[in-house]
N, C-alpha and C positions, 0 to 999 in steps of 0.2 A: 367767397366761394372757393378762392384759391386752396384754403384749409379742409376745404371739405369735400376737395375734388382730391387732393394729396391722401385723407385718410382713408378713403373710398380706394383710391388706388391700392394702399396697402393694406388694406382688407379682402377684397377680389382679390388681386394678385400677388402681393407678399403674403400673407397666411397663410395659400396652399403650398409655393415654393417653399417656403419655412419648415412647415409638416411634412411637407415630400421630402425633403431632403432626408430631415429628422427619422422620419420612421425608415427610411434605406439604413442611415446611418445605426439606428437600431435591428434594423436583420441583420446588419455586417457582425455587430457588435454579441448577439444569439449565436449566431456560427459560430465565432468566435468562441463563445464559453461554452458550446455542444464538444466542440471539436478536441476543448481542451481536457472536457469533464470525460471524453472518451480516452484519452489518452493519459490524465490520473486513472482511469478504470483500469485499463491494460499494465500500469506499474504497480495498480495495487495487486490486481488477480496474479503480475509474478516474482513480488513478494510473495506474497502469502505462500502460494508453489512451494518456493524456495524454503522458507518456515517450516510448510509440513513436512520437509524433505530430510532439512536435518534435522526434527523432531521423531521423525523414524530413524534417522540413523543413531539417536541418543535412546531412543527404546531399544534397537536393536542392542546395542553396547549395553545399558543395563538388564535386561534381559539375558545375555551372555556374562554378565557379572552374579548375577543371581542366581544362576545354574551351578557356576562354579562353586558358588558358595553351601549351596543346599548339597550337592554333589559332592564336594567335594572335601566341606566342610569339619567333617570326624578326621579324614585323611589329613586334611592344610594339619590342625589342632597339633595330630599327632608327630608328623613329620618338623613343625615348632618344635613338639616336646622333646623330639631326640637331639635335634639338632643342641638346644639348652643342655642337654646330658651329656650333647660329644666334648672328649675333652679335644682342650685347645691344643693345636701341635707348635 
């Protein structure tokens, strides 16, 4: 009867302390990985920011590189060619 009064016990009342504990221990452990996955979310959104920031400022640059050149590009040419004609002093 001793055995069977022991497993009984740990059935009633060891199973559910066991499961209480456990499922606590898994809400701690969900926080946990909510809180974390918020906080990769907030490093990635400023990356990326940061990404689009200097990807405007490398359009802006070639954008202003490209003007020059359509612009300015008969002129550059020319101003080359004299320079190759100047003589040397």
């Amino acid at each position: 009867m001793d055995g069977n009064m022991i497993a009984f016990f740990l059935i009633v009342v060891g199973l559910p302390v066991i499961l209480g504990i456990g499922s606590e221990m898994f809400k701690r452990w969900l926080k946990y990985k909510e809180a974390m996955s918020k906080v990769i979310a907030s490093e990635t959104a400023e990356k990326a920011a940061q990404y689009a920031a200097h990807t405007e400022r490398l359009e802006q640059r070639v954008r202003v590189l490209e003007r020059i050149i359509t612009d300015r590009g008969v002129a550059v040419a020319e101003e080359i060619e004299q320079l190759r004609d100047a003589p040397l002093n």
